[in-house]
C-alpha positions in Angstrom: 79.3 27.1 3.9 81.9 29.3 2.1 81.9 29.4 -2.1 84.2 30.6 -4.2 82.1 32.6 -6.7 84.4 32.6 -9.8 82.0 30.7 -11.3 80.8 32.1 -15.1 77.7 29.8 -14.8 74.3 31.4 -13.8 71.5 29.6 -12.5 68.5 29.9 -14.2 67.1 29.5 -10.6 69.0 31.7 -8.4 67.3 30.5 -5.6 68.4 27.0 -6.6 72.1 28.1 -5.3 71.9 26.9 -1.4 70.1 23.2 -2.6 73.1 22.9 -4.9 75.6 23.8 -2.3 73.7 21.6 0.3 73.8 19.0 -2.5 77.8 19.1 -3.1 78.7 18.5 0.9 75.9 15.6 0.6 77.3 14.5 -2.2 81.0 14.4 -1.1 80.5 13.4 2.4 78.7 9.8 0.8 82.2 9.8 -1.0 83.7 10.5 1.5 85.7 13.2 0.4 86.4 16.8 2.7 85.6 19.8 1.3 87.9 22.6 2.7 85.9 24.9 5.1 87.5 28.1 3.4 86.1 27.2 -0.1 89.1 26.9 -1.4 89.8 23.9 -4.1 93.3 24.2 -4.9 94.1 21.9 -2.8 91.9 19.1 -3.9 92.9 16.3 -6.4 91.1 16.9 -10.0 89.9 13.4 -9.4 88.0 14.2 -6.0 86.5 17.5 -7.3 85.7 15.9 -10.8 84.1 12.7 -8.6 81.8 15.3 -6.6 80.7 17.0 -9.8 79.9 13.9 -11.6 77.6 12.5 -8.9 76.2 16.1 -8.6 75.1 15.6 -12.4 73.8 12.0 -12.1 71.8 13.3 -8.7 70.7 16.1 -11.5 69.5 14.1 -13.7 67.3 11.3 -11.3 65.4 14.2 -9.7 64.4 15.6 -13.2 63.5 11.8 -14.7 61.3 11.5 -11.3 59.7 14.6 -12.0 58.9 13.7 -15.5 58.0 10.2 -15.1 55.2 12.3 -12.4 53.7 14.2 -14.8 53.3 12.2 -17.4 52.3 9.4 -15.3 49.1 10.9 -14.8 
């Protein structure tokens, strides 16, 4: 799974990095979008990447309300 890393954002988990990656081909093959094997987004419409981003987020968020609906359900 090629990445471009030109990224400026830093994880606070850097071991979080593969899950995330795992996460975007999850996320875009439910949308049914193709991400390019070289890593390489040029190519891709705003609108695909942007999609794939925005359900990373909403993902994002669910897992952390699950988490803290656990603890404090205790």
């Amino acid at each position: 799974m090629p990445s471009n890393k030109r990224s400026s954002n830093t994880l606070v988990v850097p071991q979080a990095s593969a899950a995330l990656e795992q996460l975007k081909y999850e996320v875009a093959q439910e949308l049914g979008i193709q991400i390019p094997q070289d890593g390489y987004y040029g190519y891709m419409a705003t609108r695909d990447t942007g999609a794939i981003g925005g359900y990373i987020t909403r993902r994002l968020v669910q897992i952390a309300e699950e988490q803290l609906a656990g603890r404090f359900a205790r």
